[in-house]
N, C-alpha and C positions, 0 to 999 in steps of 0.2 A: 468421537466425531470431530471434526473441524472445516471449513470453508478454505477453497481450492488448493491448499496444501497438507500432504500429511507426510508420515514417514514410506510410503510406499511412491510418492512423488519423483519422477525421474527429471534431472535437469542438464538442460544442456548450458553452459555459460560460451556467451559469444562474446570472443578477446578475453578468453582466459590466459594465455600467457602474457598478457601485460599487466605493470604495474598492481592494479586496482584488482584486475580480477582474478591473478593469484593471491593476491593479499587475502579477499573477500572469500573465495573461493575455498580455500584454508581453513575459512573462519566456520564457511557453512560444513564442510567436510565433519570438520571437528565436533559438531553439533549432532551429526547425525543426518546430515541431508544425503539424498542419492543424487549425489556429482555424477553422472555417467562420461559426460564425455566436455568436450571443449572445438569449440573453430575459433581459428585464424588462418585467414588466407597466407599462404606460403609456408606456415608452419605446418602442414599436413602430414603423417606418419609418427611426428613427435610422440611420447609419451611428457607429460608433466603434471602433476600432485598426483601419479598414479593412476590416470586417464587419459586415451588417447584423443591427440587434435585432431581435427579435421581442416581442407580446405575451404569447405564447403558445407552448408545444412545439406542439400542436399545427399553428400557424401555420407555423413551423420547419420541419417536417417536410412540409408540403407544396412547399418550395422547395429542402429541401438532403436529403442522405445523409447521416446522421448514427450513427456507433457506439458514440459514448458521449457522456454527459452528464458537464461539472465540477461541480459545487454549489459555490458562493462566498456562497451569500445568508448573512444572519443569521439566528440559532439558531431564532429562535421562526418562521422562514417555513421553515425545513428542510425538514419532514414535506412541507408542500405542496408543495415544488420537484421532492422525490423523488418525491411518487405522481403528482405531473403527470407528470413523463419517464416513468416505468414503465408511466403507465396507458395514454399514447400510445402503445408500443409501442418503448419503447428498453429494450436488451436488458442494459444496461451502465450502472450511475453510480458516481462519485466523489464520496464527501462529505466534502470537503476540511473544514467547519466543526467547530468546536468548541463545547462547553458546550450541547449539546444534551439537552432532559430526555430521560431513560432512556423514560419509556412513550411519547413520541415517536419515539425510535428503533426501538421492538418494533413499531411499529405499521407504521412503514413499511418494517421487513424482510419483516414475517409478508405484508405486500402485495405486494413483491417477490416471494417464496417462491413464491405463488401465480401470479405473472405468468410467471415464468421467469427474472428478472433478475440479473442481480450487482451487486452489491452489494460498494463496497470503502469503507471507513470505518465511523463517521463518526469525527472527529479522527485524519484521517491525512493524512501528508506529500504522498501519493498515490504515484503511479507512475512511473518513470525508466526510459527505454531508449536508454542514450547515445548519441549522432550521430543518434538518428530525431525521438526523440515523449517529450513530458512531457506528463501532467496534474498538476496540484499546484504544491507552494511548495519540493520538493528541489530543493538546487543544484549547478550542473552541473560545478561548477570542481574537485571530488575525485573525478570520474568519468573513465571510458574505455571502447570497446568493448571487449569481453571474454566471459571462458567462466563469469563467475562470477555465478549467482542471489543474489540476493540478500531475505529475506524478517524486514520488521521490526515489532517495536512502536513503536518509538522513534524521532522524524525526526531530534532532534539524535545521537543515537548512529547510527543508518546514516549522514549524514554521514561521523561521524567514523571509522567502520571502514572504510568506502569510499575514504577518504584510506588508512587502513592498508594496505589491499590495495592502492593503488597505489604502495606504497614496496616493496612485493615484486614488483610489474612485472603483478597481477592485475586485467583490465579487467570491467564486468561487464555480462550480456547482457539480464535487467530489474532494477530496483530496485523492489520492491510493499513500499509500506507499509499496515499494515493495520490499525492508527489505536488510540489510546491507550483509548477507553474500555471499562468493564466489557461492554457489546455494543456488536458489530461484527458486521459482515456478511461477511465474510469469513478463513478460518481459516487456520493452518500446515499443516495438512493437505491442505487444498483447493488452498493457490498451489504448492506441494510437487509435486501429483501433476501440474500444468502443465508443472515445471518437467523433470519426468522424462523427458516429452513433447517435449523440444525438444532436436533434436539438437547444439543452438550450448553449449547448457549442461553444462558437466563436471563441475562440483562447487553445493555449495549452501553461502552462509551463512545461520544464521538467529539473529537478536538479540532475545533473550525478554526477559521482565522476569516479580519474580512477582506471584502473584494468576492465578486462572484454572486452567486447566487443558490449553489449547492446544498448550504445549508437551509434555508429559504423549500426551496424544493422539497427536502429530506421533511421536512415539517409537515407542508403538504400531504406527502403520504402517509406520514405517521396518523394522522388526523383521520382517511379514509381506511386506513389497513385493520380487520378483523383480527391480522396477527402478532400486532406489536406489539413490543414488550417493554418491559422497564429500560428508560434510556437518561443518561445522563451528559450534560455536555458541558467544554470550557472551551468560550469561544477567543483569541488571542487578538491583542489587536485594540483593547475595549476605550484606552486612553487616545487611539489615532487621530491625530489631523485628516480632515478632507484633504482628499487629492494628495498624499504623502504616498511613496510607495516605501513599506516597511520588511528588508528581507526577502521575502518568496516574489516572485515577479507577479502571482498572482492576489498578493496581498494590498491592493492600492481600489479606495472609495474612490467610486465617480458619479457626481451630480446624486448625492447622497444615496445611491443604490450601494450595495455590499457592506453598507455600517455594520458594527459590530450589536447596537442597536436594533436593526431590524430584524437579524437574525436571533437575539435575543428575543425580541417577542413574537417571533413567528414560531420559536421550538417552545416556548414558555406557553402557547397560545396549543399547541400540540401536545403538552401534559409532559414535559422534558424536563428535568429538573438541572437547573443552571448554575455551576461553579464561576464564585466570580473567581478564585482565585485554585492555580491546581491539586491543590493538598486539599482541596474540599471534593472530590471528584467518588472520592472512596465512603467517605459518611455521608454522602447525598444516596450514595446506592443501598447502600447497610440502614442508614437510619429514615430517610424518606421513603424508598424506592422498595422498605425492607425486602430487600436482596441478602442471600443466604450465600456465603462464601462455598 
């Protein structure tokens, strides 16, 4: 089992013939994901990495079975890639891009919301679910199947605690990133309550940073939820100045809300056991959490 992706997952990537999303696209093929098909406008009829383009989702979907969409285009065509796929009727997107303006991204949540869609990004690594199915630009080489969720802000820190948890012998069963900036579509709470739901999964990690209030939340429910499980976290961030913005747009304290601080004692407060540093991530689950590889 694993959470919204596995190897039977069909993907469409939109702006696969550019740059990024043959490169990416390559990367996920080579993995094992089911690439089905590709849009870019104009390029329609194409074949390339051995899948045909389209103009159109629209078009797309009259040919193939599609359950989610990648997003690879550039920033300023974002909006339109996401309400194309969502207004046709795909229930699922990835938006893998970055540097997206902010009222472009409300616009095309608040259009989601209404359609039913999910929504994971934008500037996020994407999704990993070892030996099956990738969307995005995570790499597969500090991965393994395993019992461990894993849910981040940050693609180079999941990386790198994924490597950590495999020097403890810990494999993991999705990898959901949920994408660096101030709004995103998708929350710790929300992948959290999936990941409750999936009986492959034993324990959780989750890699905060501050700014926001997500992790805050995340705590919250763990506190009321009957179904939580062993959960460990490193939140990034923990030396920041007030009012500095570090990296992720959504990483920046304001009037001391999103400290790295309060998020520590609200998950700590929630029975979470807290990594100050990332290579502690794997023996807080093994030796506190005693979590079974």
């Amino acid at each position: 089992m694993s959470i919204l992706i596995n190897k039977d997952t069909k993907i469409m990537v939109s702006g696969i013939t550019g740059k990024e999303g043959t490169f990416h696209s390559e990367k996920m093929m080579a993995m094992g994901s089911k690439v089905v098909c590709g849009v870019t406008p104009g390029k329609g009829g194409l074949q390339h990495l051995g899948v045909p383009v389209y103009n159109s989702v629209k078009e797309a979907l009259k040919n193939h079975e599609i359950d989610v969409c990648g997003i690879f285009v550039p920033a300023g065509f974002t909006k339109d890639a996401v309400d194309e796929a969502v207004n046709a009727g795909i229930e699922f997107v990835v938006v893998i891009t970055e540097g997206i303006c902010p009222h472009d991204t409300l616009k095309f949540l608040s259009n989601a919301e209404k359609k039913g869609a999910r929504i994971i990004g934008p500037n996020t690594p994407g999704l990993l679910t070892p030996g099956e199915s990738k969307i995005g630009v995570l790499a597969i080489e500090y991965v393994k199947k395993g019992n461990i969720g894993v849910i981040s802000r940050s693609g180079t820190l999941t990386v790198e605690i994924c490597q950590y948890l495999l020097k403890e012998d810990f494999g993991q069963s999705t990898i959901v990133g949920l994408g660096g900036d101030v709004v995103v579509g998708s929350t710790f709470k929300g992948i959290y309550k999936l990941f409750e739901d999936d009986p492959e999964t034993g324990a959780v990690v989750i890699v905060g940073e501050i700014g926001g209030s997500m992790e805050e939340e995340l705590a919250g429910y763990i506190k009321s939820s009957d179904k939580a499980m062993p959960t460990a976290a490193f939140i990034a961030g923990q030396n920041a100045p007030p009012g500095k913005k570090l990296g992720h747009a959504g990483a920046i304290i304001e009037g001391g809300k999103g400290s790295a601080e309060s998020k520590i004692d609200a998950l700590t407060g929630a029975g979470v056991k807290i990594a100050r540093v990332p290579w502690e991530v794997g023996k807080l689950l093994k030796e506190d959490l005693k979590v079974k590889p």
